[in-house]
N, C-alpha and C positions, 0 to 999 in steps of 0.2 A: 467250265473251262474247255471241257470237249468240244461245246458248243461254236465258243470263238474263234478253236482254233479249224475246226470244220467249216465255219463261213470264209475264213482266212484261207482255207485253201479251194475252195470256190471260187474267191478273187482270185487267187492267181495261176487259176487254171485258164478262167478266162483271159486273163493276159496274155497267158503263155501261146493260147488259141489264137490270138488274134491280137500279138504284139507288134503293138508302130512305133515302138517309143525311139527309133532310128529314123521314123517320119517327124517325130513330134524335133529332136534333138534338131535337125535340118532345116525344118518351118520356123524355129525359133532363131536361126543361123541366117538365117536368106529373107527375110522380114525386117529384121533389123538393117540390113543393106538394103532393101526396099522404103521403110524408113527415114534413112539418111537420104535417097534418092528425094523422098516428096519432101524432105524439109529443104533442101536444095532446091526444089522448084517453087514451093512457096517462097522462099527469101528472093527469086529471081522473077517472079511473078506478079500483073500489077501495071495499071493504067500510067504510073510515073516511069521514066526510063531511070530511076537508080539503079546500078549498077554496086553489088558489093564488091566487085574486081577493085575499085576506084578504093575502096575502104581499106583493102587488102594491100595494096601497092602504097600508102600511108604507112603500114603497118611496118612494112619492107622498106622503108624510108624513100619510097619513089615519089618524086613528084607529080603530082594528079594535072591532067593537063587544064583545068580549070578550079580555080579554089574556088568559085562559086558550085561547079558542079560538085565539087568532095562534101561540100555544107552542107546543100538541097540530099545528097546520097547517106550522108550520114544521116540526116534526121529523120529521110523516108524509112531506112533498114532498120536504124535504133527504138525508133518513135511510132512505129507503124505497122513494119511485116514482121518484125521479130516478136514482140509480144502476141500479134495472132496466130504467128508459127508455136508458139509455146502455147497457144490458148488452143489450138489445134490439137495439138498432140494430146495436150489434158483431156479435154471434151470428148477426142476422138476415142480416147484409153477407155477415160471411166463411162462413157458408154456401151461400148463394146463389153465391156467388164461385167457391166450392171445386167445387162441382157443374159450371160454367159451364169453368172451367179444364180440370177431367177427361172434360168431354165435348170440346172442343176437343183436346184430346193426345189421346183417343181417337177422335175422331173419330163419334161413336155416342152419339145423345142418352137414352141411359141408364143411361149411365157414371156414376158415384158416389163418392167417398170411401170410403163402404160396402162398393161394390166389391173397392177394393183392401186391405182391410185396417186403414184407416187409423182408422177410426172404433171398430172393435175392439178394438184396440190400446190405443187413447186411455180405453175403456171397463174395460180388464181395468187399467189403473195405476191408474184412479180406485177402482175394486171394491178391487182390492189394498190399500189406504190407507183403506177405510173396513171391512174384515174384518178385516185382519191391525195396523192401526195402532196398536191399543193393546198385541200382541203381539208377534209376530215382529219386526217393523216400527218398534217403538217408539222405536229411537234414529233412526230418520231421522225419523219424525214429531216427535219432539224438537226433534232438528235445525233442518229445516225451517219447525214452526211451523205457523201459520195458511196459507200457502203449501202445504203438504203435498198437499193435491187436486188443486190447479189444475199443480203441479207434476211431481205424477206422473203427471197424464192427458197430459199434452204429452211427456213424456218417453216415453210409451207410446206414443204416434201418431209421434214421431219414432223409435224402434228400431225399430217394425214397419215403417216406411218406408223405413229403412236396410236392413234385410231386404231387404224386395221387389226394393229396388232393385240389389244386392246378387244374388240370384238370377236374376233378370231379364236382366241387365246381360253380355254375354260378349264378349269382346272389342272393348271400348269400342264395341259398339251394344245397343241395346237394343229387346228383340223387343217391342212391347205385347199381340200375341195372349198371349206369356208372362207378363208382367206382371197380366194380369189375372187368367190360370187360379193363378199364384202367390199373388196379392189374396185369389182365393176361397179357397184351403186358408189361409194362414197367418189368414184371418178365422175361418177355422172351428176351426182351433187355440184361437187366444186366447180365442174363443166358449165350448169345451169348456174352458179353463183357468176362465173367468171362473165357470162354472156348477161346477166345483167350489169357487171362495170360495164362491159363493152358497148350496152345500148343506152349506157345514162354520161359515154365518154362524149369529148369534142371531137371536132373534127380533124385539130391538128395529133390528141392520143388516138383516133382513130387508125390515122396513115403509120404512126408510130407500132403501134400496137399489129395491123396488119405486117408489116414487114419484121418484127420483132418475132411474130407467132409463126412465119413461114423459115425461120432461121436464119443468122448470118453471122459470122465474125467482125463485121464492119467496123464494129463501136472497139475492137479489142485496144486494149491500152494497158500499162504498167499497172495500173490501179485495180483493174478488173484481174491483172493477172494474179497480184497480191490477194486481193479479198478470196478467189474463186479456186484459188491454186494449192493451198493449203488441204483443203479440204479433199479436194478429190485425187491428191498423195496421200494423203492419210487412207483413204479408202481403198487406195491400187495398193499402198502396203500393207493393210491388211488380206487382201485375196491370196495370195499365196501359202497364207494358214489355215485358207478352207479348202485346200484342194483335196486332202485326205477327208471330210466330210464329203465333199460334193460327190467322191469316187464311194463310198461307203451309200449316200443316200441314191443311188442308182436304182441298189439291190431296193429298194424298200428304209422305212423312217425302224423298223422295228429289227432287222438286221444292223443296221447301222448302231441300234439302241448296240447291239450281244457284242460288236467290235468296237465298243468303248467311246464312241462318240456320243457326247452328251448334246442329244439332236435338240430338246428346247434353248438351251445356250449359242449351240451354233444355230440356230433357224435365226434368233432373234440379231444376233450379230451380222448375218447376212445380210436380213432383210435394211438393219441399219449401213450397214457398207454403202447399199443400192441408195436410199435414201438420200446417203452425204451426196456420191458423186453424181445422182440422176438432179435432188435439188441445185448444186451447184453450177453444173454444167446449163440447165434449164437458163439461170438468174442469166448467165452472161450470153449467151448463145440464140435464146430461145429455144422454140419446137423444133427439131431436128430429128427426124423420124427413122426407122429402119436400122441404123448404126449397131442397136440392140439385138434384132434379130437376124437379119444376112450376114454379120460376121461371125458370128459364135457357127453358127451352123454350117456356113461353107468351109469352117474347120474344122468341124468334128467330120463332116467328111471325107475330108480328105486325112487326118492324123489320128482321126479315133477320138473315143470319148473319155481321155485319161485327162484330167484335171492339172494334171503338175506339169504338162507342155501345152493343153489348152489355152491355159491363162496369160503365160505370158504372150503367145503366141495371137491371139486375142487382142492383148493392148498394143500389139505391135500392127497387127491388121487394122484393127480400129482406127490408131492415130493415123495411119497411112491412107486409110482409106478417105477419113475426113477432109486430110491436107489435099489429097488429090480431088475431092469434090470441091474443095475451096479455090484450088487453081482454077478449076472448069466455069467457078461461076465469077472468077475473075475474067476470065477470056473469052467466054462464051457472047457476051454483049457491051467489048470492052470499047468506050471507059468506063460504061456502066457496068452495074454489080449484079446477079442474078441471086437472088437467098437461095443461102447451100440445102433447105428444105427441099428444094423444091428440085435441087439435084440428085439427093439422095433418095426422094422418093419416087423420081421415075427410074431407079438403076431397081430400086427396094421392092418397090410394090407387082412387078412379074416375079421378081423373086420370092416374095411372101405369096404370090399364088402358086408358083408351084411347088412351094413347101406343101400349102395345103393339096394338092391336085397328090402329090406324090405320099400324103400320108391321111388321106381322106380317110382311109380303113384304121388305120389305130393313131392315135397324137402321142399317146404317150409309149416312152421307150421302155 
């Protein structure tokens, strides 16, 4: 009892040292108006001139100065921008989240999804269903339907997670030095599976598949929003009950054990969180790189490393951050689309170097 309460006031000495929690309260205040900012520019963004004004002034019983153009504005907004503004925000959340999760259970702010495999996984079901779907595969794409993608990438980020964990895992503890070096092979497995669909695909899954794997919202629609949308709320609602683990497993898995945190239960619920919203997000998005690690970390810089303003703070940068790479690659070549991969990973990838440049001397915190 001495024990726990002795760790217990170790945390909150550090706190008290080095309390932002008037930074964290503020980033979670002014984010969410950042937020509202890029869903407003996605809704107003976009090779069609629909205008939601047109939709608005309906609403206000005005007359549109064109009932052809209220039709074409309706269907662009309802049918088009708005389900990828909500496929945004989700993708943007639970990626941010999932990055934010796995550097927290690892402790090492450049821990990934990536890392462990999960993302690979989630990659080789979706490959699999778009090479093999109309052959091998055909009665489960039958089956399943319009669901079929979103389906199989989640199921792939969830097996390859059962795996990990699975190997990992030896007498009800679980090593994460092994976890990871496991992450890395079973990613490089699925990786070599995925590049053989890829070199036995055509040429029209090939283009498909190329532009699918560098990222994009394009395909976003009501259906994908249903199938994919569920899952990774389920997931953002559970983070909010790991934040007093996440802040306990700082100190160490064995500290964390004396302050009442049952760390094999919370690791393995973690690691399933990341799972749902990384396979999910993957099915409908694609590859979409960085999300996981430059937003978690440009917050703990700035707000500190306290989990309970983290988090939210996190899926508000995240969604914000995606919808604004999705305007960029709306405009950047417009009418044509640029995949938002490829936006996020020239903003991500000097940023992931000088993570490492600025913490070459020690990774872990």
């Amino acid at each position: 009892m001495s024990s726990v309460m002795t760790m217990a006031g170790v945390i909150r000495q550090r706190r008290e040292a080095g309390d932002r929690s008037h930074l964290g309260r503020a980033a979670v205040l002014v984010l969410a108006v950042v937020l509202v900012l890029a869903m407003v520019l996605s809704m107003t963004t976009g090779a069609s001139g629909a205008s939601a004004w047109t939709i608005l002034k309906g609403w206000l019983g005005m007359a549109p100065a064109s009932e052809l153009d209220a039709v074409r504005d309706y269907a662009v907004i309802y049918n088009i921008r708005l389900p990828r503004m909500i496929l945004g925000v989700l993708i943007g959340a639970g990626l941010a989240v999932s990055g934010l999760l796995m550097q927290g259970l690892f402790r090492n702010p450049l821990a990934d999804p990536g890392l462990v495999g999960v993302s690979a996984g989630a990659s080789l079901g979706a490959v699999g269903i778009i090479v093999l779907g109309t052959t091998v595969l055909a009665p489960l794409t039958a089956l399943l339907g319009i669901y079929s993608l979103q389906l199989a990438s989640f199921f792939g980020g969830l097996v390859t997670t059962f795996i990990l964990y699975r190997v990992a895992t030896r007498s009800g503890q679980t090593a994460i030095a092994t976890m990871l070096l496991a992450g890395i092979a079973i990613g490089a497995l699925a990786g070599a599976v995925t590049g053989v669909l890829v070199y036995v695909a055509t040429d029209v899954q090939l283009r498909d598949l190329t532009f699918w794997g560098l990222g994009s919202l394009s395909g976003a629609n009501w259906v994908k929003v249903a199938a994919s949308g569920p899952i990774i709320l389920a997931a953002l609602a559970v983070s909010p009950f790991l934040a007093k683990g996440l802040n306990a497993m700082t100190l160490g898995e064995a500290t964390a054990a004396h302050l009442g945190i049952p760390v094999q239960r919370f690791k393995l619920v973690t690691i399933v969180a990341v799972a749902a919203a990384t396979g999910a997000s993957v099915a409908v998005s694609g590859g979409i790189g960085f999300v996981g690690i430059v937003v978690p970390h440009l917050l703990r810089l700035v707000i500190g490393p306290d989990h309970r303003y983290l988090l939210p703070a996190t899926a508000l940068l995240g969604a914000s951050f995606l919808l604004f790479a999705d305007a960029i690659s709306r405009l950047i070549v417009a009418p044509a689309e640029m995949p938002i991969g490829i936006i996020t990973a020239a903003f991500g990838g000097p940023f992931f170097l000088w993570i490492l440049l600025r913490r070459r001397s020690a990774f872990a915190w």
